[in-house]
SEFIDO-443362 format. One record per residue (C-alpha): z, x, y. Coordinates in Angstrom, 2 decimals, padded with zeros to 5 digits, always signed. Last residue first. Layout:
# residues N
<pt pz="Z" px="X" py="Y"/>
...
This chain:
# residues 68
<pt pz="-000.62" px="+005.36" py="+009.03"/>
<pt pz="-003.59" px="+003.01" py="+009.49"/>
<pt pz="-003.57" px="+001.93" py="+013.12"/>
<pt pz="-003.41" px="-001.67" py="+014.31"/>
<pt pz="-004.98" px="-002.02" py="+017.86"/>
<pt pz="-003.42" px="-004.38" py="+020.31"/>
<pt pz="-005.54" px="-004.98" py="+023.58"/>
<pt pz="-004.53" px="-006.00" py="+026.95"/>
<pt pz="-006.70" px="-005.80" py="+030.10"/>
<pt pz="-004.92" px="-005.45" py="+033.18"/>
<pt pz="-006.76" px="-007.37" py="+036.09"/>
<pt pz="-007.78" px="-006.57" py="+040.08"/>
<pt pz="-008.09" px="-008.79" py="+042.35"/>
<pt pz="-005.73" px="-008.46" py="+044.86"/>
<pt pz="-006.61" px="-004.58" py="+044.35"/>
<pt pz="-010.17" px="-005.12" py="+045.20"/>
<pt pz="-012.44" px="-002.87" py="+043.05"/>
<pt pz="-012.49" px="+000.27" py="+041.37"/>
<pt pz="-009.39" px="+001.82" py="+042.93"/>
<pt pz="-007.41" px="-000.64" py="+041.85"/>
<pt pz="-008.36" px="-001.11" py="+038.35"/>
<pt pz="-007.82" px="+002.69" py="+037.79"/>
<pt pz="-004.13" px="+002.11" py="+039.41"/>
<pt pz="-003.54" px="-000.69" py="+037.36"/>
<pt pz="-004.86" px="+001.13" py="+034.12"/>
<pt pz="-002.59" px="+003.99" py="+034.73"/>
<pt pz="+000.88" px="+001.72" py="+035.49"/>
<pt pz="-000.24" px="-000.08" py="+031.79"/>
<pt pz="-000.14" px="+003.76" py="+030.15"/>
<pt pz="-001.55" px="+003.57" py="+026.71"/>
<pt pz="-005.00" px="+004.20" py="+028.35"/>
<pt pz="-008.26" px="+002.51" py="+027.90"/>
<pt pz="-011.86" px="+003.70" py="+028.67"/>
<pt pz="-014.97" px="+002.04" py="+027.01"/>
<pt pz="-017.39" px="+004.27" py="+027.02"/>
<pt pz="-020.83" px="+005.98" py="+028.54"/>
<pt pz="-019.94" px="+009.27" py="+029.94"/>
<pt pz="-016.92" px="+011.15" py="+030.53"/>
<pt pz="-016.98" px="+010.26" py="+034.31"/>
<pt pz="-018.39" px="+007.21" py="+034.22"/>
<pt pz="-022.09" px="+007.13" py="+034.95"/>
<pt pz="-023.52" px="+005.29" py="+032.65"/>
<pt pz="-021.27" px="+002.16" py="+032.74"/>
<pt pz="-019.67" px="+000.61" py="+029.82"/>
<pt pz="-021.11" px="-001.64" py="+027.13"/>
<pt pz="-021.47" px="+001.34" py="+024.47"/>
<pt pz="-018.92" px="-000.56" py="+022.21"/>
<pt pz="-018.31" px="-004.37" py="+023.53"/>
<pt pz="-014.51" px="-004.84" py="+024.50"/>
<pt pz="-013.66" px="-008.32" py="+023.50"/>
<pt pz="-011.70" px="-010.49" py="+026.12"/>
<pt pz="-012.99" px="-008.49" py="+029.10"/>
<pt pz="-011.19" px="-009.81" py="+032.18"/>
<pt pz="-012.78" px="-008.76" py="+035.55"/>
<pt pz="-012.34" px="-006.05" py="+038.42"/>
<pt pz="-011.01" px="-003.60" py="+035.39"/>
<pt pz="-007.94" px="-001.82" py="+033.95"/>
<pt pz="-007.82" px="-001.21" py="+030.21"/>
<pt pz="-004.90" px="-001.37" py="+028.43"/>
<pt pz="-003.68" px="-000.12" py="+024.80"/>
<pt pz="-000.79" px="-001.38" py="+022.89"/>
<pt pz="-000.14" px="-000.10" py="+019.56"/>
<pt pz="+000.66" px="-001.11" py="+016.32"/>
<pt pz="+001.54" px="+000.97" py="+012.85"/>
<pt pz="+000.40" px="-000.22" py="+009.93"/>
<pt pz="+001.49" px="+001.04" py="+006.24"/>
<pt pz="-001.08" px="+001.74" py="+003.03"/>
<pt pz="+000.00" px="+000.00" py="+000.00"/>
């Protein structure tokens, strides 16, 4: 029986993104083409804040079970 471990991972953004799409991101990110989320909910604010309005900007939240 292989064990689970779960983790929260946000993504900050102008909009809400209910399924992240792979390769949906913008070309010219700085790392490239991706879908960039942090473990860090303060980080993702900030990123969603500089990239748009900050009364407007949104905290995506994703849980992602891990295989331990």
């Amino acid at each position: 029986m292989q064990d689970t471990k779960k983790i929260l991972l946000y993504h900050g953004s102008d909009h809400m993104i209910h399924t992240p799409k792979y390769l949906g991101g913008k070309d010219d990110n700085d790392y490239g083409n991706g879908f960039y989320t942090t473990e860090y909910e303060q980080h993702a604010k900030s990123w969603a804040a500089l990239n748009g309005d900050p009364a407007h900007s949104i905290v995506n939240q994703y849980e992602l079970e891990l295989e331990v």
